[in-house]
C-alpha positions as a LaTeX table, in Angstrom:
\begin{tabular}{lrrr}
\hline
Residue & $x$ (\AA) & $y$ (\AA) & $z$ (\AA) \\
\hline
Unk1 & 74.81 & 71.19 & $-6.49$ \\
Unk2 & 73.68 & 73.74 & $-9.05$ \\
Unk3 & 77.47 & 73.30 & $-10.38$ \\
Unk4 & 77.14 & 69.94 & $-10.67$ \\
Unk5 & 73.65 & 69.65 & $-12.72$ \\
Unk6 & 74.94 & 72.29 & $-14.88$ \\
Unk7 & 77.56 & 69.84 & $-15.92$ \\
Unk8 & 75.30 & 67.12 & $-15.91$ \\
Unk9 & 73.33 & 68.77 & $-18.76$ \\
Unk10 & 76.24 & 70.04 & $-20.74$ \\
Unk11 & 77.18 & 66.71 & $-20.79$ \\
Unk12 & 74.10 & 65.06 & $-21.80$ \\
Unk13 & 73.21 & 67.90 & $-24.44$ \\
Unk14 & 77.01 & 66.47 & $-25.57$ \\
Unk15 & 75.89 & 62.99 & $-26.20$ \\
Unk16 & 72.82 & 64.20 & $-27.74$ \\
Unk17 & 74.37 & 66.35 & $-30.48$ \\
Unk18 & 75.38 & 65.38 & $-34.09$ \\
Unk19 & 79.35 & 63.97 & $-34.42$ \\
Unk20 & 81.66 & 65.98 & $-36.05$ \\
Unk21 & 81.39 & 65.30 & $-39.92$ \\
Unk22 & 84.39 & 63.58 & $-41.15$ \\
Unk23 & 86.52 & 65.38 & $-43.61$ \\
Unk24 & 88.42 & 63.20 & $-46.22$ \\
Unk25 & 92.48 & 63.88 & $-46.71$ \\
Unk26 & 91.49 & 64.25 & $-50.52$ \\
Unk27 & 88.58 & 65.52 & $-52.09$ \\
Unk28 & 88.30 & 65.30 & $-55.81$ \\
Unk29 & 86.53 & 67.37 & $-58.38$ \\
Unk30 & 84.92 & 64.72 & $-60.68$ \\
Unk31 & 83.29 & 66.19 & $-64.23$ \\
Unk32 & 80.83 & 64.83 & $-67.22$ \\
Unk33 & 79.50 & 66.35 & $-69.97$ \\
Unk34 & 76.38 & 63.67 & $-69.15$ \\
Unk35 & 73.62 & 64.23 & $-66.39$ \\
Unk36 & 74.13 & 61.97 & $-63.53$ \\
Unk37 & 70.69 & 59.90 & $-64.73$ \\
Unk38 & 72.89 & 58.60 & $-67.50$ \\
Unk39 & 73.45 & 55.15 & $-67.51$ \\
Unk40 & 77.66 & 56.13 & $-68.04$ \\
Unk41 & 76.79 & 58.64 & $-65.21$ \\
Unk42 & 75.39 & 55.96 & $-62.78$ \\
Unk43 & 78.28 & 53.38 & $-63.27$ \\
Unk44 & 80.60 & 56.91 & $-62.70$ \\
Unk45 & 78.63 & 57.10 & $-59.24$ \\
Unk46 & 79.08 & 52.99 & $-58.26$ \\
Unk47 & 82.33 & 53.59 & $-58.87$ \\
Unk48 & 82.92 & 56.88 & $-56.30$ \\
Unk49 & 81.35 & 55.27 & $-53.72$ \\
Unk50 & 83.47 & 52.00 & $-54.41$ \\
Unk51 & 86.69 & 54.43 & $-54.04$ \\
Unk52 & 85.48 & 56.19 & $-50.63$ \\
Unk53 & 84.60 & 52.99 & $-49.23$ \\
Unk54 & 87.86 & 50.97 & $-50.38$ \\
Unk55 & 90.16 & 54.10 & $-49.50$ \\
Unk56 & 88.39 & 53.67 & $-45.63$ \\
Unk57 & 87.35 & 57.60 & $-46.52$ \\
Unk58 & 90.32 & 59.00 & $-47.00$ \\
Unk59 & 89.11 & 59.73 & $-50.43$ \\
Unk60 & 86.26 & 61.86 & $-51.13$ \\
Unk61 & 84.71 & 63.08 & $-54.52$ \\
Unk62 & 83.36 & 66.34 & $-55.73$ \\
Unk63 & 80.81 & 65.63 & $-59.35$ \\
Unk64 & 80.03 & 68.29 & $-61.66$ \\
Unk65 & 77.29 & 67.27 & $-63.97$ \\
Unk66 & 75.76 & 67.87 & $-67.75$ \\
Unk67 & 79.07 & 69.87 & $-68.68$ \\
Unk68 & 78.85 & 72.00 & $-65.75$ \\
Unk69 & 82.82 & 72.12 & $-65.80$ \\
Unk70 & 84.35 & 70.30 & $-69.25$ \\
Unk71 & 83.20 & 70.12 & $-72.93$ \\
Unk72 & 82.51 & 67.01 & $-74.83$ \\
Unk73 & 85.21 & 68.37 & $-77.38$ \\
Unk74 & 87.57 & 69.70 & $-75.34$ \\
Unk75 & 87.63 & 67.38 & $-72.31$ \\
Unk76 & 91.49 & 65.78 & $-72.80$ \\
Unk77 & 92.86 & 69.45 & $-72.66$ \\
Unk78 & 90.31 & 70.52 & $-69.84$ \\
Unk79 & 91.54 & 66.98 & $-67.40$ \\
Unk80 & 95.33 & 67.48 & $-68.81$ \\
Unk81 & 95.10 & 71.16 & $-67.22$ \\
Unk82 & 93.37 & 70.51 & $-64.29$ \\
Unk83 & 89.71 & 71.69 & $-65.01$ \\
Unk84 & 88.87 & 68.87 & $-63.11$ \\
Unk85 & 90.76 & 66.20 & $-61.17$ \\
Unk86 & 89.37 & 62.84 & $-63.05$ \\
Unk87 & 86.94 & 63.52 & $-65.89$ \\
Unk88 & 85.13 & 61.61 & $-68.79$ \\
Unk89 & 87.03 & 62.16 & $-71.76$ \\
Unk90 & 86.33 & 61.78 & $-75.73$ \\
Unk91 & 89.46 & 61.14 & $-77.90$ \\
Unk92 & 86.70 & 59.58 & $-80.35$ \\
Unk93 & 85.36 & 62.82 & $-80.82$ \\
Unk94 & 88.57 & 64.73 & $-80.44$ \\
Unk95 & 90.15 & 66.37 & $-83.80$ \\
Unk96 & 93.70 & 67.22 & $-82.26$ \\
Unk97 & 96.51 & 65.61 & $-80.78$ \\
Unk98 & 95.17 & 62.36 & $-80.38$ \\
Unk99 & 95.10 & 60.83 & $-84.50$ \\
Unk100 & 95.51 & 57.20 & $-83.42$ \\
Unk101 & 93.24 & 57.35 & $-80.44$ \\
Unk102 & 90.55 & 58.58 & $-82.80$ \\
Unk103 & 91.04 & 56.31 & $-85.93$ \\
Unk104 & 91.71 & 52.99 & $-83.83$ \\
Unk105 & 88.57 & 52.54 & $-82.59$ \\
Unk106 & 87.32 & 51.48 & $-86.25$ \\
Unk107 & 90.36 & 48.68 & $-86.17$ \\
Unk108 & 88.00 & 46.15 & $-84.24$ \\
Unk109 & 86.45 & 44.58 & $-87.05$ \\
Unk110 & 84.30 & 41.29 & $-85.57$ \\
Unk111 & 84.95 & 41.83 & $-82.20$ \\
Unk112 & 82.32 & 40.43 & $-80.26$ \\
Unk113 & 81.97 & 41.87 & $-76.76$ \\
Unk114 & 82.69 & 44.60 & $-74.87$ \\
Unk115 & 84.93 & 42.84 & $-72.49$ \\
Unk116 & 86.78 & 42.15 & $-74.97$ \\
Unk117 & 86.73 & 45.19 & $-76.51$ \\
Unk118 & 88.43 & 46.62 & $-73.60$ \\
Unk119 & 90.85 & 43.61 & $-73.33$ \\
Unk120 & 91.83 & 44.58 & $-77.07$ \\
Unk121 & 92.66 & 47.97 & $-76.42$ \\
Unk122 & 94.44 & 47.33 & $-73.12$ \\
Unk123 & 96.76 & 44.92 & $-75.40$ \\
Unk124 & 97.42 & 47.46 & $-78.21$ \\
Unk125 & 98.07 & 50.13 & $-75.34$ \\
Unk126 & 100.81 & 48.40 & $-74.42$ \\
Unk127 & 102.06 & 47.44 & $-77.01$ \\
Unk128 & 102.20 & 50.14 & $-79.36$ \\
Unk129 & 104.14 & 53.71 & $-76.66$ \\
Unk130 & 102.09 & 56.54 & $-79.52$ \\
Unk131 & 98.31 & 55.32 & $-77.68$ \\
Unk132 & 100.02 & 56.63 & $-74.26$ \\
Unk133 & 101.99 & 59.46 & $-75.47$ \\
Unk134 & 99.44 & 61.04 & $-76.94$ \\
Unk135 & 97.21 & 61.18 & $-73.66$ \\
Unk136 & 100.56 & 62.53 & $-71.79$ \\
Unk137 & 99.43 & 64.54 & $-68.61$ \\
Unk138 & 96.91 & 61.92 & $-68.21$ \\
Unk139 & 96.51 & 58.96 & $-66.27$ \\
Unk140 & 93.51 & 56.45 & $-67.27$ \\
Unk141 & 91.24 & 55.17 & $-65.11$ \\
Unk142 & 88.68 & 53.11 & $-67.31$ \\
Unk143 & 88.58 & 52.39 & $-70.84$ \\
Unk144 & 85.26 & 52.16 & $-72.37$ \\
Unk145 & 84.02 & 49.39 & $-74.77$ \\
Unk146 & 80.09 & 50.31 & $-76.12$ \\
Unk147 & 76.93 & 48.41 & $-77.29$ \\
Unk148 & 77.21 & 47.78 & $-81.13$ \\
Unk149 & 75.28 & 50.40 & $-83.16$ \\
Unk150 & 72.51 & 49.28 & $-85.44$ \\
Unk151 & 70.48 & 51.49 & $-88.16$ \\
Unk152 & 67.38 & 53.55 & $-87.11$ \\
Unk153 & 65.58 & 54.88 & $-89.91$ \\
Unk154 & 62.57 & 57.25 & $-90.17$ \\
Unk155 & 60.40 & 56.06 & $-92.59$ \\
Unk156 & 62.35 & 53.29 & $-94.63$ \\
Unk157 & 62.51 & 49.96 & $-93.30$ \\
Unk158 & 66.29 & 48.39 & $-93.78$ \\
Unk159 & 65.79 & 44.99 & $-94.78$ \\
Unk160 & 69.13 & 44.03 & $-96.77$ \\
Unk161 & 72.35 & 46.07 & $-97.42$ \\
Unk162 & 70.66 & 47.30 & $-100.77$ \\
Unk163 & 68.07 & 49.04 & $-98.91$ \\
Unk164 & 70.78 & 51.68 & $-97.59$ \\
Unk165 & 70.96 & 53.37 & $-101.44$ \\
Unk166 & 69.70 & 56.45 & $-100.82$ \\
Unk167 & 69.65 & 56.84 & $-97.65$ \\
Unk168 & 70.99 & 60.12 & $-96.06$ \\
Unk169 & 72.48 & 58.34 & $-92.62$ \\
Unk170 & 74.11 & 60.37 & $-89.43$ \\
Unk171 & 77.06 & 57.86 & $-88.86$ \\
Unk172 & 80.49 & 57.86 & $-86.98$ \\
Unk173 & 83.64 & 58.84 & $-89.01$ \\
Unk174 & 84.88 & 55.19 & $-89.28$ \\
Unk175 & 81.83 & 53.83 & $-91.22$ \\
Unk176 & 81.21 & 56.72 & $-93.56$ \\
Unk177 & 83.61 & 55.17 & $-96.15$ \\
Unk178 & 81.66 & 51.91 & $-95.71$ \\
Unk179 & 77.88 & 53.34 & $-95.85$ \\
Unk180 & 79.06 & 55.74 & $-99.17$ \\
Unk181 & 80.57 & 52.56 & $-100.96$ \\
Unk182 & 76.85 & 50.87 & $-100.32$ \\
Unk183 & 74.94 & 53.69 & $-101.97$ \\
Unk184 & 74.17 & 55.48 & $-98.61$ \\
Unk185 & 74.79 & 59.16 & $-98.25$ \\
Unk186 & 76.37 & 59.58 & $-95.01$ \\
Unk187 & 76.70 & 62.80 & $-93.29$ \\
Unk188 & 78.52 & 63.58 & $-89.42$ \\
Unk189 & 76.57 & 65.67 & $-87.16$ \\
Unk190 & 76.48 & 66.10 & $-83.12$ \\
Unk191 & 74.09 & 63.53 & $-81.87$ \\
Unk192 & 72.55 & 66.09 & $-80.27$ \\
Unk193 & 71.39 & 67.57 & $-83.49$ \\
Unk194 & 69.95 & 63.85 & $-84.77$ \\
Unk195 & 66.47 & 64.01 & $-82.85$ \\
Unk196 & 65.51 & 67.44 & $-85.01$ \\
Unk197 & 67.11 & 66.32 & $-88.53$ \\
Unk198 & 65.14 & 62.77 & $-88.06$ \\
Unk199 & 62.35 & 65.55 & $-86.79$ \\
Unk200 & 62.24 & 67.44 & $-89.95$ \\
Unk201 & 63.26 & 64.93 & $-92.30$ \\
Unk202 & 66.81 & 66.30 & $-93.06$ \\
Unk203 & 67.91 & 62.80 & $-92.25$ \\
Unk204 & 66.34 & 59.39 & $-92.99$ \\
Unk205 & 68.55 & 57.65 & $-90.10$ \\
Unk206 & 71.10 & 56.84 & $-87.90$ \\
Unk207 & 73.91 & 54.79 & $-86.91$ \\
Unk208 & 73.43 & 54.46 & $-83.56$ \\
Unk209 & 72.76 & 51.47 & $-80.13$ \\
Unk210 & 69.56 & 50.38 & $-79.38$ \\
Unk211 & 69.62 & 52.43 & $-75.88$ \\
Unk212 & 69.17 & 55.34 & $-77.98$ \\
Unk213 & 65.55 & 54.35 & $-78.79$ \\
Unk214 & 64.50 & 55.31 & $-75.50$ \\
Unk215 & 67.52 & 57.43 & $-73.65$ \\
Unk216 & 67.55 & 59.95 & $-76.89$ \\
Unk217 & 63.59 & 59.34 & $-77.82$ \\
Unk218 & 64.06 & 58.05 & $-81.47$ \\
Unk219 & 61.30 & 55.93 & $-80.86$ \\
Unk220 & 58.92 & 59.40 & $-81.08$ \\
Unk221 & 60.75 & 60.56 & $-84.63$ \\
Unk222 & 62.05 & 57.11 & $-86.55$ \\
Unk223 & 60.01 & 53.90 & $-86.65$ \\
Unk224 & 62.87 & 50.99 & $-87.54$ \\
Unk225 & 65.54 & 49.47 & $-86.45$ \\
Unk226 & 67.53 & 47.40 & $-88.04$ \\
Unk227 & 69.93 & 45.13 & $-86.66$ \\
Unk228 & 73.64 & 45.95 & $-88.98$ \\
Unk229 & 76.14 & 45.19 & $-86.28$ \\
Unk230 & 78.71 & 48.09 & $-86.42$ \\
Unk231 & 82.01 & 46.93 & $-85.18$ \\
Unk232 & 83.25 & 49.63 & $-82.40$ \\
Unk233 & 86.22 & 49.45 & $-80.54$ \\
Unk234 & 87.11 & 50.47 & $-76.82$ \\
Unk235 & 89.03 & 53.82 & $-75.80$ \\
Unk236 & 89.97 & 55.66 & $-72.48$ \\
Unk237 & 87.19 & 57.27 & $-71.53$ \\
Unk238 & 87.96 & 58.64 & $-67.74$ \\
Unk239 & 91.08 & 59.60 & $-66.96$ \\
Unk240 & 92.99 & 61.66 & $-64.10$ \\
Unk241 & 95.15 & 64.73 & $-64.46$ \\
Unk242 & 98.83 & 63.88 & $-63.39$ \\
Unk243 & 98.58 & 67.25 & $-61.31$ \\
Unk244 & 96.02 & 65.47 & $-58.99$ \\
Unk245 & 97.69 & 61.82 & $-59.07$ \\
Unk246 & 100.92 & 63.45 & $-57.91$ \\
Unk247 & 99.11 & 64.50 & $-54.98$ \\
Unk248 & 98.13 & 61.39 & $-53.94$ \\
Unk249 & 99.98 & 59.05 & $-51.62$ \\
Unk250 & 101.18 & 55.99 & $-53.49$ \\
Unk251 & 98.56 & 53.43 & $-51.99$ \\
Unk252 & 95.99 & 55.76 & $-53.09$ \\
Unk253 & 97.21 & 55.87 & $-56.43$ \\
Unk254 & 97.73 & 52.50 & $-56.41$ \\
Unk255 & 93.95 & 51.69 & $-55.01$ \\
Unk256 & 92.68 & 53.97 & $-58.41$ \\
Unk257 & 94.84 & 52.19 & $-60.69$ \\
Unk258 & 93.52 & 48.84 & $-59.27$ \\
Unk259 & 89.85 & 49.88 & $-59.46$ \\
Unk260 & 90.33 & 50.10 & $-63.33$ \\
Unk261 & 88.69 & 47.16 & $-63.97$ \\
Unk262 & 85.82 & 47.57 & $-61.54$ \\
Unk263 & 85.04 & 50.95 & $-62.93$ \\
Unk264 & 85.12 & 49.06 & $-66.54$ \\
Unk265 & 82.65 & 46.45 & $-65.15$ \\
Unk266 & 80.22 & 48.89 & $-64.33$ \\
Unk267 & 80.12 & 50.70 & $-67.37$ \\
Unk268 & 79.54 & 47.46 & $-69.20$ \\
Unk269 & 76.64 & 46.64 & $-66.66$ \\
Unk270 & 75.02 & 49.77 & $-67.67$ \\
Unk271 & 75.40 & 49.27 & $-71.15$ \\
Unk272 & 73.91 & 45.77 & $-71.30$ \\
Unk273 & 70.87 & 47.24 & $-69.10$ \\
Unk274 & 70.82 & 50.40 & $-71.08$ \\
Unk275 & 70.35 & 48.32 & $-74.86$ \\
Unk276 & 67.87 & 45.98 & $-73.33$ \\
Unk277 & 65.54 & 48.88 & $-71.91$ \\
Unk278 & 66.08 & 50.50 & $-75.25$ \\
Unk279 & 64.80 & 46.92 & $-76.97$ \\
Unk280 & 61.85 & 46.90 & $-74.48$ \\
Unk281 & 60.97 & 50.63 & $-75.78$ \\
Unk282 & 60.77 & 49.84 & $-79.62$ \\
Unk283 & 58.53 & 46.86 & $-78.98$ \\
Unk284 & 56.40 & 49.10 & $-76.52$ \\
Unk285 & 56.12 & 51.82 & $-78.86$ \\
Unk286 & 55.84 & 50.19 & $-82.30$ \\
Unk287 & 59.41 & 50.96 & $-83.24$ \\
Unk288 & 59.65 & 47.40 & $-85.83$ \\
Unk289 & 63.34 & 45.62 & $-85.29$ \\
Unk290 & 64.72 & 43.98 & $-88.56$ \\
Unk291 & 67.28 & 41.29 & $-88.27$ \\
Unk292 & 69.99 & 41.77 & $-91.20$ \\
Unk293 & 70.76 & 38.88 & $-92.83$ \\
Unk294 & 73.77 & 36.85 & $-92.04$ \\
Unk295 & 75.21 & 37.15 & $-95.73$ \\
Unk296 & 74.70 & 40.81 & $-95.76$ \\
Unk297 & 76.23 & 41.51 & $-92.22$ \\
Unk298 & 79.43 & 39.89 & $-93.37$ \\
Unk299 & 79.62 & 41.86 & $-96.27$ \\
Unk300 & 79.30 & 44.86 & $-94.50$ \\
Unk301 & 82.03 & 43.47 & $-91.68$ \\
Unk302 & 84.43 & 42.98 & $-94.95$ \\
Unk303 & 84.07 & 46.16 & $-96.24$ \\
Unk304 & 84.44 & 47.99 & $-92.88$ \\
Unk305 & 87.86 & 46.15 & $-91.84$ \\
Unk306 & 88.98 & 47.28 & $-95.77$ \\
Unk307 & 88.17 & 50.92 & $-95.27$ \\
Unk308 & 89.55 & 50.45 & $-91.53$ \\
Unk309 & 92.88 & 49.25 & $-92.99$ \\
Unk310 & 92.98 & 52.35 & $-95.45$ \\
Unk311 & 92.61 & 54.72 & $-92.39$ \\
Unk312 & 95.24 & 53.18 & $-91.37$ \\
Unk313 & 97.84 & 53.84 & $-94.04$ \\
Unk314 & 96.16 & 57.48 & $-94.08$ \\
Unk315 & 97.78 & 57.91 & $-90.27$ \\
Unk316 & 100.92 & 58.55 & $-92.58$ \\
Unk317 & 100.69 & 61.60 & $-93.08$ \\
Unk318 & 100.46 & 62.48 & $-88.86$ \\
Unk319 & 103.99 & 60.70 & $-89.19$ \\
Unk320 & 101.96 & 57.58 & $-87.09$ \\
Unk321 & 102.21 & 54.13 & $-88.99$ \\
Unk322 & 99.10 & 52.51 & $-87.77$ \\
Unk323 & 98.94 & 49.59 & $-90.38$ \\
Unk324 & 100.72 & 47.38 & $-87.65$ \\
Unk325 & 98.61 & 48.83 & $-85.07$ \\
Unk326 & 95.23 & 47.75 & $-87.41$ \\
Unk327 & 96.80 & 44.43 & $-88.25$ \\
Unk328 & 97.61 & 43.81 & $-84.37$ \\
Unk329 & 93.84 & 44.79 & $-83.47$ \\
Unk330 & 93.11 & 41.99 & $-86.11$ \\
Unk331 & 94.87 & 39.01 & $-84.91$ \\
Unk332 & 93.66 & 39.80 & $-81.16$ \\
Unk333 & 90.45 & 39.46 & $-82.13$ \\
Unk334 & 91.01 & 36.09 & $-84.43$ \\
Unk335 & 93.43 & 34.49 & $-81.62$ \\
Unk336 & 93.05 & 35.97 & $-78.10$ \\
Unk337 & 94.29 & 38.38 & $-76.33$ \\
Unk338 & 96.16 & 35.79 & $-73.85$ \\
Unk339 & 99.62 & 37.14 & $-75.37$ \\
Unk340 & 98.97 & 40.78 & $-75.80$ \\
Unk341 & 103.04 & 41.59 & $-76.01$ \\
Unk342 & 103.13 & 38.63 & $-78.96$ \\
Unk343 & 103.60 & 39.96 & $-82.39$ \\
Unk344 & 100.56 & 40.39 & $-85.05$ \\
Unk345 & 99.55 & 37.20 & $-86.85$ \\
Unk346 & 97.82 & 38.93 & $-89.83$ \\
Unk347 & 98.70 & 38.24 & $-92.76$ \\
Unk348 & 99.71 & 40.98 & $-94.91$ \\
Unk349 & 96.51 & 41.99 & $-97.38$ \\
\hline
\end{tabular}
């Protein structure tokens, strides 16, 4: 009898106790220079937890946060090498090995959305082998389209293109050309410097979205915003070392390639959400939003696709020709990107 209760209470302690955790067959180191509050951060996180579910578990992920594990600078090399399995990469911000990467994103010149921002680059991809060879050892996962940056001054209100003479301006590489030609005096620093030089004065502005009037806290150091719609294109922005895909089955590599455009959604969510809580900031806090007028925005748009087009020709001297990739980012825009293998339609300028 004493046998049997003994059992008895094995058994029931048994049923009581926690089930064995499952273990995935793949667990994957995931790594961002951004803090996982960060709206790219919390589209990064949708889209885990989309994987694990859709892989039935068999996938797991790992995140390192706020550059725990990879650089903002160095990130391609850092994924390529195995650093980390999938990562959040910057070939914008990237000075080496990746010329047309960098450069292309100022070939979107009136592009309108970010879906179709991403649809643009997807099409030139494709089209044109040097986008893909020069992210070899990579596999992307997402490309990343952007809200359009505006101007944030400090103490200058920007009411019409004329108002930028002067002006010392943090911008991107691809508009410097632009802002200098319109009197400005633009400058490139980390964006993490941008909140002390607006600080201290060393700046009057920057080129920058809307979101950044809350997520970076301009709104405490500039007091304008004005609405000059910089053109910005997409780029591959998380990719996966080929070292880790190879070690993946082919349906799971196959269920990451197909989550591409569900990852891509996301991010654009978070964007769109991200610009209108910076919006809702500036008129909380005082920061006054100036609409550019329609005459002076298409200047500016001119004069940006003109300086695009002589980056461009400048790709020369990398041994890339990227005037056909600039004039095929052009006639996507004007015509669609429902024929992405279709050659350009620009005329020649």
């Amino acid at each position: 009898m004493r046998k049997i209760i003994t059992l008895a209470v094995c058994a029931l302690l048994a049923a009581c106790s926690p089930k064995p955790e499952h273990h995935a067959e793949y667990t994957l180191t995931y790594a961002s220079p951004y803090p996982p509050t960060h709206p790219f951060s919390k589209a990064d996180i949708a889209w885990m937890k989309h994987v694990e579910q859709a892989s039935g578990g068999r996938i797991a992920f790992k995140p390192f946060w706020s550059g725990a594990l990879i650089s903002s600078s160095m990130s391609i090399s850092e994924i390529r090498h195995g650093l980390a399995d999938i990562g959040l990469i910057t070939p914008i911000y990237t000075r080496g090995g990746v010329h047309l990467q960098r450069t292309q994103a100022g070939f979107y010149g009136g592009v309108n959305t970010m879906e179709q921002q991403v649809a643009v680059y997807d099409c030139l991809a494709a089209r044109f082998p040097q986008y893909n060879q020069e992210l070899a050892g990579l596999h992307v996962l997402a490309v990343q389209a952007g809200n359009f940056p505006g101007l944030i001054t400090r103490d200058k209100p920007v009411h019409t293109l004329a108002d930028l003479k002067g002006l010392r301006l943090r911008a991107q590489t691809d508009s410097i050309d632009t802002l200098r030609a319109l009197g400005a005096d633009p400058v490139n620093m980390p964006m993490a410097d941008v909140y002390s030089a607006l600080a201290k004065g060393v700046i009057d502005g920057v080129v920058a979205p809307a979101d950044t009037i809350k997520s970076l806290h301009f709104a405490e150091v500039a007091h304008h915003y004005t609405t000059l719609r910089l053109s910005r294109g997409g780029y591959p922005a998380r990719a996966m070392s080929d070292l880790a895909w190879r070690r993946l089955p082919a349906d799971l590599q196959k269920l990451l390639a197909d989550s591409k455009p569900w990852w891509e959604a996301q991010l654009n969510t978070q964007n769109a959400h991200a610009e209108q809580a910076g919006f809702d900031f500036a008129h909380a806090h005082h920061v006054e939003v100036i609409p550019l007028p329609a005459a002076d925005q298409a200047r500016f748009d001119d004069l940006y696709n003109r300086f695009a087009l002589s980056q461009a020709r400048d790709l020369s001297r990398f041994g890339i020709d990227g005037e056909p990739v600039f004039r095929a980012a052009q006639s996507l825009i004007a015509h669609g990107t429902a024929n992405c293998a279709a050659p350009s339609k620009e005329p020649a300028r």
